[in-house]
C-alpha positions in Angstrom: 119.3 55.1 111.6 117.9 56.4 108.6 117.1 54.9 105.4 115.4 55.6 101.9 111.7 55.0 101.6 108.1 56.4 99.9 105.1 56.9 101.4 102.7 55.4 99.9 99.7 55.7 101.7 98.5 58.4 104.7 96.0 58.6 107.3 94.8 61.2 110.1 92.7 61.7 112.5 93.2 63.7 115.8 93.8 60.8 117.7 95.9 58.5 115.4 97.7 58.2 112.0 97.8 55.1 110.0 100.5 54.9 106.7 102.3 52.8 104.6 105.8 53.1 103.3 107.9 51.1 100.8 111.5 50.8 102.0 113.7 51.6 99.4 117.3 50.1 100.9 116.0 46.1 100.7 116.0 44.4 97.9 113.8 41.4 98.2 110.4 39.3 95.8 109.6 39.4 99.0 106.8 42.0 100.1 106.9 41.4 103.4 110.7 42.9 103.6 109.6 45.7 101.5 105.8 47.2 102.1 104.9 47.7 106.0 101.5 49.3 107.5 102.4 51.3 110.4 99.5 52.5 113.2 101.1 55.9 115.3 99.1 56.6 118.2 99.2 60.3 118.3 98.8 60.6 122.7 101.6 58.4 123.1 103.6 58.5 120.3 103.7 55.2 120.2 104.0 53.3 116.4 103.0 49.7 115.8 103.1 47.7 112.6 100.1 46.2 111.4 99.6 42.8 110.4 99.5 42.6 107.1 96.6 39.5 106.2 94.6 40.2 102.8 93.7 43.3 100.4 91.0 44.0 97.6 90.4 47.1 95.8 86.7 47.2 94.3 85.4 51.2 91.9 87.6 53.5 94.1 87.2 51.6 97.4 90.2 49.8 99.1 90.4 47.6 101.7 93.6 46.5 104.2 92.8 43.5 106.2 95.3 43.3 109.1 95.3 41.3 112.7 94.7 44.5 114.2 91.7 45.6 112.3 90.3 46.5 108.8 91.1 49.6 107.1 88.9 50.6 104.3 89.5 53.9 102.5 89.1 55.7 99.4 90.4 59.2 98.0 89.2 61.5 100.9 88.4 59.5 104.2 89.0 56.1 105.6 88.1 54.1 108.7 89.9 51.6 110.6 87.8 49.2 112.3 89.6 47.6 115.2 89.4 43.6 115.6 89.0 43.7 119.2 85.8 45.3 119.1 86.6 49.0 120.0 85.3 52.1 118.0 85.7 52.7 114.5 88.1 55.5 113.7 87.5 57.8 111.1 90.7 59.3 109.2 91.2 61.3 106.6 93.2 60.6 103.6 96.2 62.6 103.0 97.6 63.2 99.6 100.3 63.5 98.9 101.1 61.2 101.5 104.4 62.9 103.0 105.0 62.1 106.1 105.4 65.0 109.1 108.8 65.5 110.8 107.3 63.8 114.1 106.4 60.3 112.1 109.2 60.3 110.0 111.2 60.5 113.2 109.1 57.7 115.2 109.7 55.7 112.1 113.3 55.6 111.9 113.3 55.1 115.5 111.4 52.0 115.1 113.3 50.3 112.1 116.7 51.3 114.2 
């Protein structure tokens, strides 16, 4: 199944990718229906969505609070802290944000 949506935000490191895509298809006041967070693991190619809790955005520096973790980023790098106490990973920011074949792939396989 595949379905219209933008990238809007996109993470790598060697290890794991983190986005965010808008679906384009839904038409919802709802963001919940619309915005999701999305965590690939690049060893298994396994992707998880993120719980979206809480965001602030303070001179250039963003923050994602999820249930999973805390993602903090700016222009050129990011890290995602995990909540359950496990490294810090350190991405780097990808603009524009397109997505590879491989993720777009694992994505539409996930919404299917």
């Amino acid at each position: 199944m595949t379905f219209p949506y933008r990238s809007l935000f996109l993470f790598e490191a060697d290890s794991a990718t983190i986005f965010e895509i808008k679906r384009l298809d839904i038409q919802s006041k709802n963001p919940g229906h619309l915005y999701f967070w999305l965590y690939f693991d690049n060893a298994s190619g396994q992707l998880t969505q993120l719980d979206f809790e809480d965001m602030s955005t303070a001179e250039g520096e963003h923050l994602r609070q999820f249930r999973q973790g805390r993602l903090q980023f700016n222009a050129t790098e990011a890290t995602f802290s995990p909540t359950d106490s496990g490294p810090p990973l350190a991405l780097r920011t990808v603009t524009p944000p397109a997505l590879p074949a491989e993720l777009e792939k694992a994505l539409f396989a996930f919404f299917a």
